[in-house]
ZADO-360571 format. One line per 10 residues: number of its first residue (from 1); for each residue x, y, z of N, C-alpha, C, O. Coordinates in nm, 4 decimals. Example, Ala and Ser with C-alpha at 12.3 -4.5 7.8 and 13.67 -1.06 7.14 Angstrom:
1	1.3190:-0.5690:0.7800:1.2300:-0.4500:0.7800:1.3200:-0.3300:0.7800:1.4236:-0.3319:0.8465  1.2850:-0.2250:0.7080:1.3670:-0.1060:0.7140:1.2900:0.0030:0.7870:1.3409:0.1138:0.8039;
***
This chain:
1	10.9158:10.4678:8.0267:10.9773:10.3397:8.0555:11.0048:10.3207:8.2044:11.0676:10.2200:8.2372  10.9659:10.4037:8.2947:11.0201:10.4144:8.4843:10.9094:10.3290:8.4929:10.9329:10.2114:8.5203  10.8034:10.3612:8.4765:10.6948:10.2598:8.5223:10.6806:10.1233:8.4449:10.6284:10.0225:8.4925  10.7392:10.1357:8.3076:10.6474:10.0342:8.2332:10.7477:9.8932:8.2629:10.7268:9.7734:8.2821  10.8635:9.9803:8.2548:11.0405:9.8636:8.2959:11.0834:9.8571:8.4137:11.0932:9.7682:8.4983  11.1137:9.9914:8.4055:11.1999:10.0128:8.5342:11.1634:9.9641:8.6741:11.2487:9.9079:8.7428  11.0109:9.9885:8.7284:10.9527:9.9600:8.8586:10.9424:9.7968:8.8266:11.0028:9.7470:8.9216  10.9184:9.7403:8.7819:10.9043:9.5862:8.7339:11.0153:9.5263:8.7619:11.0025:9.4254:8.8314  11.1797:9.5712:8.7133:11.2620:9.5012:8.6714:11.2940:9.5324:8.8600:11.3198:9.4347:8.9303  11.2887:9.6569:8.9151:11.3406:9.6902:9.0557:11.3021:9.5874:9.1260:11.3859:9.5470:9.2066;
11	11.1637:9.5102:9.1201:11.1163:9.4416:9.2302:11.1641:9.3224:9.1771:11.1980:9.2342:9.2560  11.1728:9.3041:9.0572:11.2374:9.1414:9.0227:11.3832:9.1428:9.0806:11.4161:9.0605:9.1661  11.4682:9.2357:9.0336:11.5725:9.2398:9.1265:11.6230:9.2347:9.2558:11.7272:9.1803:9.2923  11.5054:9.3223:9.3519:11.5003:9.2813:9.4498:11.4804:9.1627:9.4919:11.5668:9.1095:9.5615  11.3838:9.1078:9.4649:11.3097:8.9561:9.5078:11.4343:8.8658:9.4814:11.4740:8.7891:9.5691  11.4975:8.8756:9.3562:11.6559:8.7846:9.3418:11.7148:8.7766:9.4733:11.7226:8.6804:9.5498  11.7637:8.9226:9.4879:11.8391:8.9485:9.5654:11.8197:8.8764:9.7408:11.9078:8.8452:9.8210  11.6807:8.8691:9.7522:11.6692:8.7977:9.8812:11.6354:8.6533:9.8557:11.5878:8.5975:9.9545  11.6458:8.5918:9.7670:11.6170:8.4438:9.7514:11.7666:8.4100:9.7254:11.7843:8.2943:9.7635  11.8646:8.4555:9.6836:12.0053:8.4502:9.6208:12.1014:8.4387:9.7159:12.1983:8.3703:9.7487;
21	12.0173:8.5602:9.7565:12.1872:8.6149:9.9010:12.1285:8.5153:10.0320:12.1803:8.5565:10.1357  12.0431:8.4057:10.0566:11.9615:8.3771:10.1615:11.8900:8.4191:10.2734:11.8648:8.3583:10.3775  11.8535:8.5603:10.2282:11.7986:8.6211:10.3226:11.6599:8.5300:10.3399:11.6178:8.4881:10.4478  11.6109:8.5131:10.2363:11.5004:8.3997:10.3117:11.4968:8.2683:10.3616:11.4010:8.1920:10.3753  11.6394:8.2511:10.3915:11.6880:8.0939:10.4725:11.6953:8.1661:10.5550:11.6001:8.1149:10.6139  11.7313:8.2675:10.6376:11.7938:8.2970:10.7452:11.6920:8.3679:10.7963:11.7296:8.3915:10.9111  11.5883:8.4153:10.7821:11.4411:8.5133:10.8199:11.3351:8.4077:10.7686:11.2545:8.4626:10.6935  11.3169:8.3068:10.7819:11.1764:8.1934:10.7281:11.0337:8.2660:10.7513:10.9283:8.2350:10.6958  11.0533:8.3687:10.8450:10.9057:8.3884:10.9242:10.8649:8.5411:10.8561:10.7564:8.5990:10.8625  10.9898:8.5842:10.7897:11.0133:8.7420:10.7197:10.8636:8.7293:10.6264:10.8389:8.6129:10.5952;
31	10.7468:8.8475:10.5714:10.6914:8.8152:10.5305:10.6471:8.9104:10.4405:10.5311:8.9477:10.4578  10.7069:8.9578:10.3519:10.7357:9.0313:10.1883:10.6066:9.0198:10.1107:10.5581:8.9122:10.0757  10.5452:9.1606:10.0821:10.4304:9.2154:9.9545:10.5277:9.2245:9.8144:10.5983:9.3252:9.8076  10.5338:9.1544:9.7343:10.6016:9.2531:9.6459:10.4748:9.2917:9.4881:10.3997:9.2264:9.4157  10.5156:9.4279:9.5035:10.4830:9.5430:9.3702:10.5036:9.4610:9.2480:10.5807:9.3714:9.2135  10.4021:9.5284:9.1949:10.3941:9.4839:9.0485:10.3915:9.3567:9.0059:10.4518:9.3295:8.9020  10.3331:9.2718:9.0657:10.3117:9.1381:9.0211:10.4239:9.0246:9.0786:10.4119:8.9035:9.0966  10.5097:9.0937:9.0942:10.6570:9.0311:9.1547:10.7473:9.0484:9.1009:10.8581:9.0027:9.1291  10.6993:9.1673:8.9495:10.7768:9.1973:8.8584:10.7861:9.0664:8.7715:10.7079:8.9720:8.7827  10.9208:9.0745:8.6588:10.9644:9.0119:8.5720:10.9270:8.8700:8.6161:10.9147:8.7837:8.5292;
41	10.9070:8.8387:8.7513:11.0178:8.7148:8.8106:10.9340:8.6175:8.7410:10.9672:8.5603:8.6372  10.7661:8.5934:8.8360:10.7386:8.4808:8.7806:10.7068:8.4682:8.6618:10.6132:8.3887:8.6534  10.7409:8.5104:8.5568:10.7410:8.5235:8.4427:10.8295:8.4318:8.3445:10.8077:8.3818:8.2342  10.9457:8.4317:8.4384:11.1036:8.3627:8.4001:11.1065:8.2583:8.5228:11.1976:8.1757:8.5287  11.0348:8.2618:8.5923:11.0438:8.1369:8.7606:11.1398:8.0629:8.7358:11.2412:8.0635:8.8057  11.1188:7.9599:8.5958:11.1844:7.8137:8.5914:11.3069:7.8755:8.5837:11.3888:7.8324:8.6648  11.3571:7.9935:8.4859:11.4856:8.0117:8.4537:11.5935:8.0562:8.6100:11.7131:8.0850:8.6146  11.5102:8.0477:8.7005:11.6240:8.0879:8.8116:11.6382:7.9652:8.8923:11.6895:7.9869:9.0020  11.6037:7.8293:8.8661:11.6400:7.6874:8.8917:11.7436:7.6682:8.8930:11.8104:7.6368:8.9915  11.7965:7.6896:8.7340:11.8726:7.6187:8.6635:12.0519:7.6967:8.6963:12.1539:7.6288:8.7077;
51	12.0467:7.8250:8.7039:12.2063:7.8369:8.7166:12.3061:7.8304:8.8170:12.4199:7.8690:8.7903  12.2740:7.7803:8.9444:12.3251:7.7337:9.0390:12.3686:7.5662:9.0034:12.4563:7.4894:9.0431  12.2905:7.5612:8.9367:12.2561:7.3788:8.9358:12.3624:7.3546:8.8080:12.4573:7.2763:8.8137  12.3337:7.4235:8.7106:12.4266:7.4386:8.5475:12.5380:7.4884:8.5965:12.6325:7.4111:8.5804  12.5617:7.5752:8.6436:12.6621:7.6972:8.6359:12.6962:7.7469:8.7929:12.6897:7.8645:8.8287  12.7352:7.6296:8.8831:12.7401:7.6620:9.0034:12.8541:7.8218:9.0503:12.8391:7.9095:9.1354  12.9692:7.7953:8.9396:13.0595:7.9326:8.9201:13.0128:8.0539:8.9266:13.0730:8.1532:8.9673  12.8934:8.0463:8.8821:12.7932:8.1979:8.8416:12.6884:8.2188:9.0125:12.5840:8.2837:9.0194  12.7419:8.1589:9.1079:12.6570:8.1825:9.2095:12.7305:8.2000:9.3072:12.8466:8.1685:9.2809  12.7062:8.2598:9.4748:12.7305:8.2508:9.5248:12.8082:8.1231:9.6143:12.7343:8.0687:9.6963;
61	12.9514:8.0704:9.6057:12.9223:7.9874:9.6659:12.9410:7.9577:9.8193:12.9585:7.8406:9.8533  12.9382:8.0562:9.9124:12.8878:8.0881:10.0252:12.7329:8.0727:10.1308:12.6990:8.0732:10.2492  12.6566:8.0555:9.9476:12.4893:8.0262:10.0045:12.4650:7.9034:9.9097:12.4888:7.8814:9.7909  12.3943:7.8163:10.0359:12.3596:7.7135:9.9671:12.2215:7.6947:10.0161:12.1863:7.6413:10.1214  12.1093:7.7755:9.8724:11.9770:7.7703:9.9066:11.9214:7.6310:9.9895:12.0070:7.5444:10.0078  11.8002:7.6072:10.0345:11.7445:7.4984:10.1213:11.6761:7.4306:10.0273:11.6724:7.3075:10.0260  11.6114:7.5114:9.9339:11.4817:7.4934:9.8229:11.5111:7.5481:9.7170:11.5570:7.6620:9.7080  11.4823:7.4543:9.6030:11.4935:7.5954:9.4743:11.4009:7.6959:9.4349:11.2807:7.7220:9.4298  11.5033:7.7355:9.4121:11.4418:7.8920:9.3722:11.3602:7.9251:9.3515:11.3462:8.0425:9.3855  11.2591:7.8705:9.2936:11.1012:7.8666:9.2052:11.0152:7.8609:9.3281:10.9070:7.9189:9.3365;
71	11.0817:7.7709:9.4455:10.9672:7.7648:9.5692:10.9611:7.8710:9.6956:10.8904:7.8776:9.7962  11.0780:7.9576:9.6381:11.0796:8.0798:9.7525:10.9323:8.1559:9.6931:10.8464:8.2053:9.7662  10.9283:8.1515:9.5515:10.8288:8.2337:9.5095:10.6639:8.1892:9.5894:10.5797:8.2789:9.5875  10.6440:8.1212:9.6229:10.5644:8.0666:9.6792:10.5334:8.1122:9.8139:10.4184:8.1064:9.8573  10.6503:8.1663:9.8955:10.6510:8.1967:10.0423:10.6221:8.3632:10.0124:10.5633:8.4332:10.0949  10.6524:8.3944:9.9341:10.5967:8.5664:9.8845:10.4690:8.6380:9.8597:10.4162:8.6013:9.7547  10.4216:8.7039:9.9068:10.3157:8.7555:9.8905:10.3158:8.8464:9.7093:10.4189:8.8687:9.6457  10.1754:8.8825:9.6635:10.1813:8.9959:9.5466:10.0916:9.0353:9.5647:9.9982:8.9796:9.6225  10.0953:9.1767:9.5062:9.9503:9.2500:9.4503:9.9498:9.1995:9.3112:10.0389:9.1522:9.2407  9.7944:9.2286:9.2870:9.7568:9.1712:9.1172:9.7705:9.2882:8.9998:9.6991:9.2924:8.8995;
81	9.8909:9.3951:9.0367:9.8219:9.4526:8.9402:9.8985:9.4307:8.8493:10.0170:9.4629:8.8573  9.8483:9.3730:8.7470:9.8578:9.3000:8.6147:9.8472:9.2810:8.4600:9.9127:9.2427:8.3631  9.7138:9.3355:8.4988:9.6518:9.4161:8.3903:9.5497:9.3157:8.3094:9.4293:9.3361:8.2935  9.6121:9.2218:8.2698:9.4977:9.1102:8.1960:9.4833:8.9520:8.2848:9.5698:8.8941:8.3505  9.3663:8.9191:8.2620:9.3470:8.8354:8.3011:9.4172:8.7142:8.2470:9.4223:8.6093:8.3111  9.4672:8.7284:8.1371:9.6173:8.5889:8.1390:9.7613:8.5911:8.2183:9.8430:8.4996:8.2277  9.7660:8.7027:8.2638:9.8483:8.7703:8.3048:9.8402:8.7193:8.5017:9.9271:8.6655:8.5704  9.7099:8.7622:8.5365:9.6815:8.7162:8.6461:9.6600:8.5437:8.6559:9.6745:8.4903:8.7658  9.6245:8.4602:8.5342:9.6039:8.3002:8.5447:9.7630:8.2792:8.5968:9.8118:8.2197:8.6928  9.8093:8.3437:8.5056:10.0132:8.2925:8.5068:10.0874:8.2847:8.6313:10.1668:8.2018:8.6758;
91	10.0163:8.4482:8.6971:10.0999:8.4711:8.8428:9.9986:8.3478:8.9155:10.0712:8.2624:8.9663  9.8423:8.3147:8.9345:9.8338:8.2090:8.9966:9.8895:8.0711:8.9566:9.9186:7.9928:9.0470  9.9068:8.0346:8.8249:10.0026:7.9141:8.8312:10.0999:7.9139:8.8667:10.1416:7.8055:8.9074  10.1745:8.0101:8.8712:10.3001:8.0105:8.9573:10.3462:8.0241:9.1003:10.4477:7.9792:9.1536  10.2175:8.1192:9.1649:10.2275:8.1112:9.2964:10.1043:8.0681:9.4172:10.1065:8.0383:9.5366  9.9875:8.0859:9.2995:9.9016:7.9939:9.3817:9.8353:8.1546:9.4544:9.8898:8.2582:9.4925  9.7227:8.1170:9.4489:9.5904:8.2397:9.4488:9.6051:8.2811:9.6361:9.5654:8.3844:9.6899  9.6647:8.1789:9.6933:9.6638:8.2140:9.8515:9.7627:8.3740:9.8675:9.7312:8.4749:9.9306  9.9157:8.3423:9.7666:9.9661:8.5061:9.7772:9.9680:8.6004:9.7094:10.0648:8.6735:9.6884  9.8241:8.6127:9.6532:9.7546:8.7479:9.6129:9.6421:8.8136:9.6731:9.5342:8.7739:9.7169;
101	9.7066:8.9426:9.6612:9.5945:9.0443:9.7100:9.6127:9.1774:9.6225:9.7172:9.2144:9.5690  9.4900:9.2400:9.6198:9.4637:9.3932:9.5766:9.5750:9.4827:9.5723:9.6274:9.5092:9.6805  9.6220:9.5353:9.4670:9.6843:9.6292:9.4254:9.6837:9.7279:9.3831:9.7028:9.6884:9.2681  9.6750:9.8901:9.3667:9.6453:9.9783:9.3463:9.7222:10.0840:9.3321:9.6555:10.1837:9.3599  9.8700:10.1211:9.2913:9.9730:10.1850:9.2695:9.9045:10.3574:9.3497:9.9367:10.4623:9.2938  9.8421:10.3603:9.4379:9.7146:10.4583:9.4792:9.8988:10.5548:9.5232:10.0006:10.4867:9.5360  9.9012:10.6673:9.5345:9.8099:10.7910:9.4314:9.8343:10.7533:9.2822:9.7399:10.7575:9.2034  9.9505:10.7191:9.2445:9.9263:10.6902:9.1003:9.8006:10.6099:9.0208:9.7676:10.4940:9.0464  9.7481:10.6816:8.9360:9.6201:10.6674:8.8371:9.6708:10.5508:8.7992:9.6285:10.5647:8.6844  9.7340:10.4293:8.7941:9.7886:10.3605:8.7557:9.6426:10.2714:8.6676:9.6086:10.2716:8.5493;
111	9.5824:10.1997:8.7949:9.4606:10.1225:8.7039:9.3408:10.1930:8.8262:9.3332:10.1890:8.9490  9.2832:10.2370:8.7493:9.1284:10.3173:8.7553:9.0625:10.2411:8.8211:8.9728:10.3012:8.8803  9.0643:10.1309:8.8402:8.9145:10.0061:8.8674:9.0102:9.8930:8.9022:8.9904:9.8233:8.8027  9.1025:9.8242:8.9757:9.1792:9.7656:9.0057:9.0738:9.6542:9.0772:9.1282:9.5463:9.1005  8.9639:9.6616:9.1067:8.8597:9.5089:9.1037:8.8123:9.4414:9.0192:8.7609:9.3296:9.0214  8.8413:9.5530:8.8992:8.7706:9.4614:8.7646:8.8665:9.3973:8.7176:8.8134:9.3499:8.6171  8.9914:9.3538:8.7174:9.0726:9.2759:8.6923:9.0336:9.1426:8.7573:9.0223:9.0480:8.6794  9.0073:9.1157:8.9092:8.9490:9.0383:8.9545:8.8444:8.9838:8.9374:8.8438:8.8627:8.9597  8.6863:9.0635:8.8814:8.6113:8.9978:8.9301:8.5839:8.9540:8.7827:8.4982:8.8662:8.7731  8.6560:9.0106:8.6313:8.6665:9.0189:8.5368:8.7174:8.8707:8.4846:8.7015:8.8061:8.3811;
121	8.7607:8.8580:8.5626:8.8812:8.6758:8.5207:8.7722:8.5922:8.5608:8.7336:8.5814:8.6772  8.7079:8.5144:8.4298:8.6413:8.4092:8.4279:8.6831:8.2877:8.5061:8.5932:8.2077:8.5318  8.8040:8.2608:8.5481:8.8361:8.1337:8.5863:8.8519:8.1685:8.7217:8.8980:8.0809:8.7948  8.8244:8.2745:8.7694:8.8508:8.3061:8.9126:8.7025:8.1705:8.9702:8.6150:8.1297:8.8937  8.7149:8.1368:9.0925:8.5839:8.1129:9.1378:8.5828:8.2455:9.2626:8.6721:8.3005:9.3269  8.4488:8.2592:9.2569:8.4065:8.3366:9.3680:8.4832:8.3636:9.5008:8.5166:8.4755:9.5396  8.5088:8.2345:9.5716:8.6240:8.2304:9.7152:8.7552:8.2820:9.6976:8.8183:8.3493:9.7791  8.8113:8.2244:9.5217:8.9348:8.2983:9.4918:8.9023:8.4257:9.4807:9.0000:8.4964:9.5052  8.7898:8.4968:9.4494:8.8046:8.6229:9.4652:8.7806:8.7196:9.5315:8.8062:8.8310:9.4859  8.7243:8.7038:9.6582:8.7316:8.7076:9.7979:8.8424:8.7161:9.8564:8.8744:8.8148:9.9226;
131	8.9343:8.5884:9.8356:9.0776:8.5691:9.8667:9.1347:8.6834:9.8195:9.1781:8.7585:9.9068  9.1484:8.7215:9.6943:9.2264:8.8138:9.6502:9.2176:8.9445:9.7220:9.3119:9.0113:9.7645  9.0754:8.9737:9.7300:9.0516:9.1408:9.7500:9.0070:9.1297:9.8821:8.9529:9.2324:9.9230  9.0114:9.0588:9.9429:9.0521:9.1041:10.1416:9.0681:8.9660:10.2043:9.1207:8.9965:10.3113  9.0543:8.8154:10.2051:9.1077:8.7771:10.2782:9.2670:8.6908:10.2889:9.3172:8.6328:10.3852  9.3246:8.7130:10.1315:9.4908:8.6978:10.1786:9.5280:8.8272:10.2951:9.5673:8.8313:10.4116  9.4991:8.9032:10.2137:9.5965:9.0782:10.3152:9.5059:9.0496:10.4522:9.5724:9.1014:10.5420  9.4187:9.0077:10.4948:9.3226:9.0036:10.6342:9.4127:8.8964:10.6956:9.4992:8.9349:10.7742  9.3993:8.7358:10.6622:9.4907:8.6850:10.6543:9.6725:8.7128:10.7475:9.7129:8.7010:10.8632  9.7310:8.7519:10.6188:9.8614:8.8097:10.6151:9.8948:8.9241:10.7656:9.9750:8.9141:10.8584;
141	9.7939:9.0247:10.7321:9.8117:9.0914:10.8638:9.7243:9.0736:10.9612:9.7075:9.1704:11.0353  9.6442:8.9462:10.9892:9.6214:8.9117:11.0717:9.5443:9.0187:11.1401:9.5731:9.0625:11.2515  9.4454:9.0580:11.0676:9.3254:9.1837:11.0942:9.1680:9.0741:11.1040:9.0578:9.1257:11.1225;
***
């Protein structure tokens, strides 16, 4: 369960944690890979809209995000590793094929062939998959 929960739920937590506390109002130019897909998050996206907005008590009220929540996900980078190709459609409807790139949990055996996820997804087009496996990260670090 360290890998299958635990590393997942860490990076969703994290990623909260800097969209929440405003570390990404206050660093705009800051520019974050996150592991494992982004974790849990975009999975639940819409559900972190709503409790500032419902339940302003349940939030910080010291930070008053710029954007909601759903659109920080957007300024974030991911790796794809994912595992199925519905899995990878989801993280691009949610964040849009520009912040993905190649993932490879390397040394961990994690996924054996971490291109065939990519080139495997029928709905990819060709440029998106290019994009994915070197020119977001070329891109990003500006190589």
């Amino acid at each position: 369960m360290a890998n299958t929960v635990g590393n997942p739920l860490d990076t969703t937590i994290a990623l909260e944690h800097l969209i929440f506390q405003g570390t990404l109002d206050r660093f705009p130019q800051l520019k974050i890979i996150a592991a494992h897909g982004g974790g849990f998050l975009p999975s639940y996206a819409a559900r972190m809209d709503h409790p500032c907005y419902v339940s302003p008590n349940n939030c910080d009220a010291a930070i008053q995000l710029k954007i909601r929540p759903t659109e920080y996900l957007k300024r974030l980078y991911y790796d794809v590793l994912v595992f199925t190709p519905e899995a990878l459609r989801h993280l691009i409807a949610e964040v849009g094929v520009s912040q993905l790139m190649l993932g490879t949990d390397h040394p961990i055996p994690w996924e054996e062939y971490p291109l065939d996820l990519v080139f495997n997804s029928k709905f990819l087009t060709d440029a998106q998959r290019r994009a994915i496996v070197r020119g977001n990260a070329a891109k990003l670090l500006k190589l």
